[in-house]
N, CA, C and O atoms as a printed pandas DataFrame, in Angstrom:
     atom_number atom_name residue_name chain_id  residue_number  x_coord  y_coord  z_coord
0              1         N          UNK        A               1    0.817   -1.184    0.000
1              2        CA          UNK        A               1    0.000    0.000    0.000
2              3         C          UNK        A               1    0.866    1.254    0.000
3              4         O          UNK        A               1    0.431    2.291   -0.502
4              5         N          UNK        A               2    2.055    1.191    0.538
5              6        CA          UNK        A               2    2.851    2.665    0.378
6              7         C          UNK        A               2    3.304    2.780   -0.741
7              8         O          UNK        A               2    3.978    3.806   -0.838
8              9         N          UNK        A               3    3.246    2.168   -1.692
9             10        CA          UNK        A               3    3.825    2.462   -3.224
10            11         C          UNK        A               3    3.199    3.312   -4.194
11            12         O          UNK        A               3    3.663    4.017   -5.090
12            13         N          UNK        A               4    1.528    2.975   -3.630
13            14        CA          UNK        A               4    0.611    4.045   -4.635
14            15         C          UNK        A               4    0.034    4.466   -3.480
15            16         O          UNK        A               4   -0.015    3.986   -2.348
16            17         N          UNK        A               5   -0.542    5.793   -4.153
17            18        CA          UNK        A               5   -1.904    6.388   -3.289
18            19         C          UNK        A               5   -2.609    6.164   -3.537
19            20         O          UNK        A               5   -2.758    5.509   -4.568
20            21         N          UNK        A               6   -3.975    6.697   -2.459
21            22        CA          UNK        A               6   -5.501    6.054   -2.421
22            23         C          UNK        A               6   -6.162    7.563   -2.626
23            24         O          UNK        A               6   -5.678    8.507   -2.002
24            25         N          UNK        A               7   -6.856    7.682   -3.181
25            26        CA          UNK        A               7   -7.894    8.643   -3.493
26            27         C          UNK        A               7   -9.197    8.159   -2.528
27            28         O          UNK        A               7   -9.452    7.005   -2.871
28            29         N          UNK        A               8   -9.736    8.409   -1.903
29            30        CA          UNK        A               8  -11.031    8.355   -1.298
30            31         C          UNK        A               8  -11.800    9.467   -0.684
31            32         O          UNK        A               8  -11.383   10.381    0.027
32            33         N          UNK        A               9  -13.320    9.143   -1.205
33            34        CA          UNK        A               9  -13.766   10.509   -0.552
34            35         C          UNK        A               9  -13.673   11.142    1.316
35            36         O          UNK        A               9  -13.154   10.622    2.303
36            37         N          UNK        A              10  -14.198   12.043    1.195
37            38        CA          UNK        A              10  -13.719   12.612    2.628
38            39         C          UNK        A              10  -14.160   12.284    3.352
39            40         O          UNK        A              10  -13.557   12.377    4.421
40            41         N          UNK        A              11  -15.702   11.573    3.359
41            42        CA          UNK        A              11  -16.278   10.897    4.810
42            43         C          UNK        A              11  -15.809    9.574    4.842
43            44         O          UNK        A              11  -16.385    8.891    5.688
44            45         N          UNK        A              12  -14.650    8.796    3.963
45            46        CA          UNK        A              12  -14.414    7.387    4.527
46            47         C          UNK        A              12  -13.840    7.091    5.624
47            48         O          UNK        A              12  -12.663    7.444    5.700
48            49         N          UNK        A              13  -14.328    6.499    6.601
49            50        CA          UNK        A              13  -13.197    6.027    7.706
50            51         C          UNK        A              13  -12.690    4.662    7.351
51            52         O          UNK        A              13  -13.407    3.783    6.875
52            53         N          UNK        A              14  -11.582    4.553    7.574
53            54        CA          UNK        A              14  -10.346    3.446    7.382
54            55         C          UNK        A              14  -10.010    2.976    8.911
55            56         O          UNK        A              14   -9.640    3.740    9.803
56            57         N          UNK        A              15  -10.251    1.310    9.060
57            58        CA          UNK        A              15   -9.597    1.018   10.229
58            59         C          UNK        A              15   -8.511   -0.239    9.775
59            60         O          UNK        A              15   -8.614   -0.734    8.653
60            61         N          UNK        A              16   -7.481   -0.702   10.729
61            62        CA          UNK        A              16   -6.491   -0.820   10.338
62            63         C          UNK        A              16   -6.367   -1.730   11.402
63            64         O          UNK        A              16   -6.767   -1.237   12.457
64            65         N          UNK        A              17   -5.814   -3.273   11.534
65            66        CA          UNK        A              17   -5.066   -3.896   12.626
66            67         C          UNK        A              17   -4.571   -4.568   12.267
67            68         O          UNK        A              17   -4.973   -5.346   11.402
68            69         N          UNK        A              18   -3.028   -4.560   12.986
69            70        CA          UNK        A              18   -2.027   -5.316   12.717
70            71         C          UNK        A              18   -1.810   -6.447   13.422
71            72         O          UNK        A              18   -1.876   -6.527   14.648
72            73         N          UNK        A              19   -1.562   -7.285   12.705
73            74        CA          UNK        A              19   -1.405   -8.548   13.863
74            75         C          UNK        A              19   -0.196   -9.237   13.084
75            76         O          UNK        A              19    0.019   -9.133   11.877
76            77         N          UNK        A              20    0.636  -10.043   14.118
77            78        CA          UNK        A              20    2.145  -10.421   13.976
78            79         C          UNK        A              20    2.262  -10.853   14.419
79            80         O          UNK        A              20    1.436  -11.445   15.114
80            81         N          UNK        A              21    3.930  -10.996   14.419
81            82        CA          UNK        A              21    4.879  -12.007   15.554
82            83         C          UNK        A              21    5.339  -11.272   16.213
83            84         O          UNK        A              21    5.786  -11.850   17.204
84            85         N          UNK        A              22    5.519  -10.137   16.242
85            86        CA          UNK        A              22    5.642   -8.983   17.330
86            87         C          UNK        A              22    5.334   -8.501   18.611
87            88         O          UNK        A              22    6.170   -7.598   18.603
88            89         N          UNK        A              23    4.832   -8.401   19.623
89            90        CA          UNK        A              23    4.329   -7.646   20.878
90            91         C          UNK        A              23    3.825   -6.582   20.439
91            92         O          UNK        A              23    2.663   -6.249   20.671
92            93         N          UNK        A              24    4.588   -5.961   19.793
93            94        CA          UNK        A              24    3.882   -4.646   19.157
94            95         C          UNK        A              24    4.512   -4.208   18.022
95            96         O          UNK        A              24    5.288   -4.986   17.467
96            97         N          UNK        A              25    4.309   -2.974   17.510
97            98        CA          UNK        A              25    4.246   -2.319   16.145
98            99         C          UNK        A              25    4.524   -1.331   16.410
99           100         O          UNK        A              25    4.374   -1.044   17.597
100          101         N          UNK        A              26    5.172   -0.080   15.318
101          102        CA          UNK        A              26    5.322    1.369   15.567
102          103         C          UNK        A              26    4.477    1.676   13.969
103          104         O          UNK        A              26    4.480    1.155   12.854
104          105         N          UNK        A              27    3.702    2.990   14.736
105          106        CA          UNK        A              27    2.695    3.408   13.984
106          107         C          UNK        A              27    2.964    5.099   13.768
107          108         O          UNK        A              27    2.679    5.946   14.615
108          109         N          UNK        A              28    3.736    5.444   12.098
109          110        CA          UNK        A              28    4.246    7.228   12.119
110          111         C          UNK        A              28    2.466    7.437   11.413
111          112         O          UNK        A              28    1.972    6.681   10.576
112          113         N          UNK        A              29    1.855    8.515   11.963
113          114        CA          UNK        A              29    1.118    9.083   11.208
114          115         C          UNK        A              29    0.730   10.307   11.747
115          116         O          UNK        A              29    0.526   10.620   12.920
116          117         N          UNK        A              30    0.661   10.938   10.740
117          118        CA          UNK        A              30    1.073   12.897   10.496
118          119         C          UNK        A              30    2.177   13.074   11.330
119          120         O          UNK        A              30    1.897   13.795   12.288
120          121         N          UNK        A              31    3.148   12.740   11.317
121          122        CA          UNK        A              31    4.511   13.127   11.491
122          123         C          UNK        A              31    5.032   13.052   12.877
123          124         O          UNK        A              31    5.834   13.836   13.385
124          125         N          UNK        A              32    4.248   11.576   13.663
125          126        CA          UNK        A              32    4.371   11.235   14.652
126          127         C          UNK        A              32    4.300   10.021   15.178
127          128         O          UNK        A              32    3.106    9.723   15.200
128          129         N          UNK        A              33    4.942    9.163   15.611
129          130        CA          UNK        A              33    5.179    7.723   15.966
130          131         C          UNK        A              33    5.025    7.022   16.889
131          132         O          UNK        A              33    5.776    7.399   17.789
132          133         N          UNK        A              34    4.316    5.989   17.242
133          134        CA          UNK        A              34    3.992    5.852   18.666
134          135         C          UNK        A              34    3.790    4.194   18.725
135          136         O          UNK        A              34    3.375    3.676   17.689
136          137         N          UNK        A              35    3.985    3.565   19.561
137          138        CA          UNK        A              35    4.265    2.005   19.628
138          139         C          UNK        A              35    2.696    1.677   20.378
139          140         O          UNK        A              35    2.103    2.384   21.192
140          141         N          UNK        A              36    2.317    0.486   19.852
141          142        CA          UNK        A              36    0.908   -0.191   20.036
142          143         C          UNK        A              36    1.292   -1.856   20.302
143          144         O          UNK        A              36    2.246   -2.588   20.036
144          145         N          UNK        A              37    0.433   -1.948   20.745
145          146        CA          UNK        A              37    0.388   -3.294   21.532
146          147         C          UNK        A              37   -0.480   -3.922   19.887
147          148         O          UNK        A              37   -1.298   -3.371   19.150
148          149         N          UNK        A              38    0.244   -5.401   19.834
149          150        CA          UNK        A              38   -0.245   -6.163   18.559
150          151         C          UNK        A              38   -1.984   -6.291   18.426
151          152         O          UNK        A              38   -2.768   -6.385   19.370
152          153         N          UNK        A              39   -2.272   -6.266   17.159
153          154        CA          UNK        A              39   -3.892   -6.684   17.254
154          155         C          UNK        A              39   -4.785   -4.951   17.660
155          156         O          UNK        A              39   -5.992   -4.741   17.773
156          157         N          UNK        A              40   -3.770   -4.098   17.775
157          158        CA          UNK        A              40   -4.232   -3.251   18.400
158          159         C          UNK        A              40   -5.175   -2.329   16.765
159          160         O          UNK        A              40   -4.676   -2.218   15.645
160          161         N          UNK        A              41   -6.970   -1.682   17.330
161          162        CA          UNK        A              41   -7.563   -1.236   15.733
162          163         C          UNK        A              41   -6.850    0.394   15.873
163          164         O          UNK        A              41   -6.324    0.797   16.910
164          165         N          UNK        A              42   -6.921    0.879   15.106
165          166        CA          UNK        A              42   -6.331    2.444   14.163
166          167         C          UNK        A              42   -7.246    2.866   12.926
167          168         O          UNK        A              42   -7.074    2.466   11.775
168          169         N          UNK        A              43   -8.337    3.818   13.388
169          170        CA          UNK        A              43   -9.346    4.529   12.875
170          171         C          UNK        A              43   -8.505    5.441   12.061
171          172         O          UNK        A              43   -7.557    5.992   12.621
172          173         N          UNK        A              44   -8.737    5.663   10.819
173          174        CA          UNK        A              44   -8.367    7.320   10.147
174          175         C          UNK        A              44   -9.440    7.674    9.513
175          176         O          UNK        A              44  -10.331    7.014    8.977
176          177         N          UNK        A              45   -9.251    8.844    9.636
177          178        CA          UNK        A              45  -10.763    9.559    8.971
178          179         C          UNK        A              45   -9.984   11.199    8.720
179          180         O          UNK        A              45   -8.855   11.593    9.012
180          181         N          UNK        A              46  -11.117   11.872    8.075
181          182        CA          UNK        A              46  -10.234   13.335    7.749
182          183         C          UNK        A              46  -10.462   14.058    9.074
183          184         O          UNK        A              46  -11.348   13.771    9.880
184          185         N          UNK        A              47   -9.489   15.102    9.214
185          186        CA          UNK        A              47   -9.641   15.750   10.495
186          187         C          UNK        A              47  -10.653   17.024   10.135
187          188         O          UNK        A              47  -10.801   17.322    8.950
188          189         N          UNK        A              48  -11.193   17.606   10.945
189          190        CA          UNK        A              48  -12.292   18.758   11.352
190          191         C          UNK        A              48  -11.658   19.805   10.882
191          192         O          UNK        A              48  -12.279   20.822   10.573
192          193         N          UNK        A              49  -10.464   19.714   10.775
193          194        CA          UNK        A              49   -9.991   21.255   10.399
194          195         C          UNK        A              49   -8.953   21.299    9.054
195          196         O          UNK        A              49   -8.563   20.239    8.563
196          197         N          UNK        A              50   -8.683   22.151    8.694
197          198        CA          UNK        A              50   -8.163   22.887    7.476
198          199         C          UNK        A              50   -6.726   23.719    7.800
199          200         O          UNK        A              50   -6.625   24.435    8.796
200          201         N          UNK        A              51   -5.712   23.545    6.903
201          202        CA          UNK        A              51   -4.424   23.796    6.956
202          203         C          UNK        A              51   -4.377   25.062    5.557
203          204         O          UNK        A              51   -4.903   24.904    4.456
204          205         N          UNK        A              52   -3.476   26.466    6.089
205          206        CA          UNK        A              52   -3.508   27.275    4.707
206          207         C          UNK        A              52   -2.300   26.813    3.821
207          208         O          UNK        A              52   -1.587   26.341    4.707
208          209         N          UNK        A              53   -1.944   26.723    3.228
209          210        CA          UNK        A              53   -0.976   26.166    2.070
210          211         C          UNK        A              53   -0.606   27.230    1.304
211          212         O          UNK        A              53   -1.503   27.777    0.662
212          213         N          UNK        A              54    1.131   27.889    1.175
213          214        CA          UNK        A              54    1.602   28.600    0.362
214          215         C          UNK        A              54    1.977   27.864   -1.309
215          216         O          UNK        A              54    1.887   26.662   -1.558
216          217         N          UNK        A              55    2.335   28.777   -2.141
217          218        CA          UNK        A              55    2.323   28.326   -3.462
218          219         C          UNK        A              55    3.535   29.122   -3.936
219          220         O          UNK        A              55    3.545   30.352   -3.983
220          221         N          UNK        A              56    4.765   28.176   -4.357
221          222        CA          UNK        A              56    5.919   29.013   -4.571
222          223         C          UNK        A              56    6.013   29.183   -5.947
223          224         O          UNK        A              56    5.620   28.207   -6.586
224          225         N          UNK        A              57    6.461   30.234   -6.667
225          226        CA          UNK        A              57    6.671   30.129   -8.245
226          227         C          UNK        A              57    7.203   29.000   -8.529
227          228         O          UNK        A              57    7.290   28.043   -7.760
228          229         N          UNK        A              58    7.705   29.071   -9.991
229          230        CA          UNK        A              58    7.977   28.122  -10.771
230          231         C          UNK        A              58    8.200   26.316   -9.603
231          232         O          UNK        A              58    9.034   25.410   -9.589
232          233         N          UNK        A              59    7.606   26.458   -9.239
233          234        CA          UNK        A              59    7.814   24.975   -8.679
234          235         C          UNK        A              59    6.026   24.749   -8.542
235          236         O          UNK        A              59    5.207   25.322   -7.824
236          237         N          UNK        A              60    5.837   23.416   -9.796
237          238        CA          UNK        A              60    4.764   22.742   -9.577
238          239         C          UNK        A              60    4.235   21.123   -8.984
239          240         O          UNK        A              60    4.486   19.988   -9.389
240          241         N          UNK        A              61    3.294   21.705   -7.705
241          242        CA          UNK        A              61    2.917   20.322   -6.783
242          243         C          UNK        A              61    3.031   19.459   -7.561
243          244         O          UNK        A              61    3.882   18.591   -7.367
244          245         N          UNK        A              62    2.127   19.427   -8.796
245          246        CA          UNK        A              62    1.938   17.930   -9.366
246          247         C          UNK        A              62    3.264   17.399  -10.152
247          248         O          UNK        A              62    3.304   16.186  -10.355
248          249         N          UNK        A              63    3.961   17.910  -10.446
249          250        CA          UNK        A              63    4.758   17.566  -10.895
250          251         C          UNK        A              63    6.035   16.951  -10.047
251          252         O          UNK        A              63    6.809   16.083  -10.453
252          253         N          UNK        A              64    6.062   17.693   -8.622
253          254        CA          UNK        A              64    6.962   17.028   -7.143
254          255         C          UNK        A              64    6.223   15.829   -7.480
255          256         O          UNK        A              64    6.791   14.927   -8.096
256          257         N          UNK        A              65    4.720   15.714   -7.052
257          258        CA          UNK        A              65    4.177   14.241   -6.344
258          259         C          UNK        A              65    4.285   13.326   -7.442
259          260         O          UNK        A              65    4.413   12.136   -7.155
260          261         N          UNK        A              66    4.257   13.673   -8.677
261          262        CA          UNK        A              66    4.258   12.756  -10.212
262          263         C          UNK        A              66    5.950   12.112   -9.767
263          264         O          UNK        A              66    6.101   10.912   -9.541
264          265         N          UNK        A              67    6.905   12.925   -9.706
265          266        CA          UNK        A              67    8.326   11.997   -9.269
266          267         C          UNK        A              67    8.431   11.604   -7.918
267          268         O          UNK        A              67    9.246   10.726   -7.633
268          269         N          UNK        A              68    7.647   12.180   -6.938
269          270        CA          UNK        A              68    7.990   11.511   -5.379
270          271         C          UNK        A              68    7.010   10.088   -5.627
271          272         O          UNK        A              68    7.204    9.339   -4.669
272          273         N          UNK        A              69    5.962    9.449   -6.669
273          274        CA          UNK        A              69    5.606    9.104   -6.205
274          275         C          UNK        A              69    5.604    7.642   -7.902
275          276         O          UNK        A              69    4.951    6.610   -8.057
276          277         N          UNK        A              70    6.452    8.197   -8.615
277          278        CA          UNK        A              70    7.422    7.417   -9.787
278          279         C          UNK        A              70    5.614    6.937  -10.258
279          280         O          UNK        A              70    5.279    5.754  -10.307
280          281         N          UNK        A              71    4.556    8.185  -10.586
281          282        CA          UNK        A              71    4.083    7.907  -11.702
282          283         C          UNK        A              71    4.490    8.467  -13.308
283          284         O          UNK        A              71    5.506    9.127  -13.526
284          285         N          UNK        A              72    3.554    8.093  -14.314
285          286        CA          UNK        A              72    4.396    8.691  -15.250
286          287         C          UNK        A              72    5.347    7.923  -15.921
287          288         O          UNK        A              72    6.308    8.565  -16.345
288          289         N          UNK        A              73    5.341    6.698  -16.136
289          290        CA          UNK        A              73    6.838    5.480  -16.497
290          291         C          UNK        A              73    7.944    6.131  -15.883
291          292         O          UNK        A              73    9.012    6.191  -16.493
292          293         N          UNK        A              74    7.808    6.666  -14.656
293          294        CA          UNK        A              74    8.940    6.158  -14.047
294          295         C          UNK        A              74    9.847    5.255  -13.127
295          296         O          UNK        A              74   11.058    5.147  -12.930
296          297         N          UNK        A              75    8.722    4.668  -12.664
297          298        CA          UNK        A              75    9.004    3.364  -11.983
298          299         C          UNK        A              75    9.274    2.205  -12.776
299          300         O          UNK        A              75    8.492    1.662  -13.557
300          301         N          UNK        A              76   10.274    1.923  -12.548
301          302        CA          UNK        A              76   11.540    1.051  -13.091
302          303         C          UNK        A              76   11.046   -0.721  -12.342
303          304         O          UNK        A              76   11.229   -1.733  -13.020
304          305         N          UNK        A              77   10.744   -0.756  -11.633
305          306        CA          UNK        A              77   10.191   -1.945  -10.681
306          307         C          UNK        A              77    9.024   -3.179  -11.645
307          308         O          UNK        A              77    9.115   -4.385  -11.416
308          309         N          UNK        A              78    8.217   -2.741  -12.464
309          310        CA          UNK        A              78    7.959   -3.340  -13.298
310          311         C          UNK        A              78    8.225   -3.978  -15.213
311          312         O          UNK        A              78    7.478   -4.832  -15.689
């Protein structure tokens, strides 16, 4: 699942449990990491609030996320 992205609309909630050979798991999400006991569920859903976003000249988003994310024939892997 980290290779492509998911498009989904904004009211989906996503739950998530990991289960292993582990005790536990480390879980980064929005830019924060935190260890869970195995089997343990992980709800995501969109958050309530809104972030403002600057826009720099000549540098275009889609074109960063088109190579951060090797669409476009650039992924070499197949």
């Amino acid at each position: 699942m980290n290779a492509r992205p998911l498009v989904i609309p904004d009211d989906t909630i996503i739950t998530v449990k990991v289960m292993g050979r582990e005790n536990e798991f480390l879980a980064s999400l929005d830019n924060r990491i935190a260890s869970y006991p195995d089997e343990t569920e992980i709800t995501l859903k969109k958050a309530d609030f809104t972030i403002d976003l600057i826009e720099l000249e000549h540098v275009s988003f889609i074109k960063t996320i088109r190579h951060k994310l090797l669409w476009g024939g650039e992924d070499k892997r197949n």
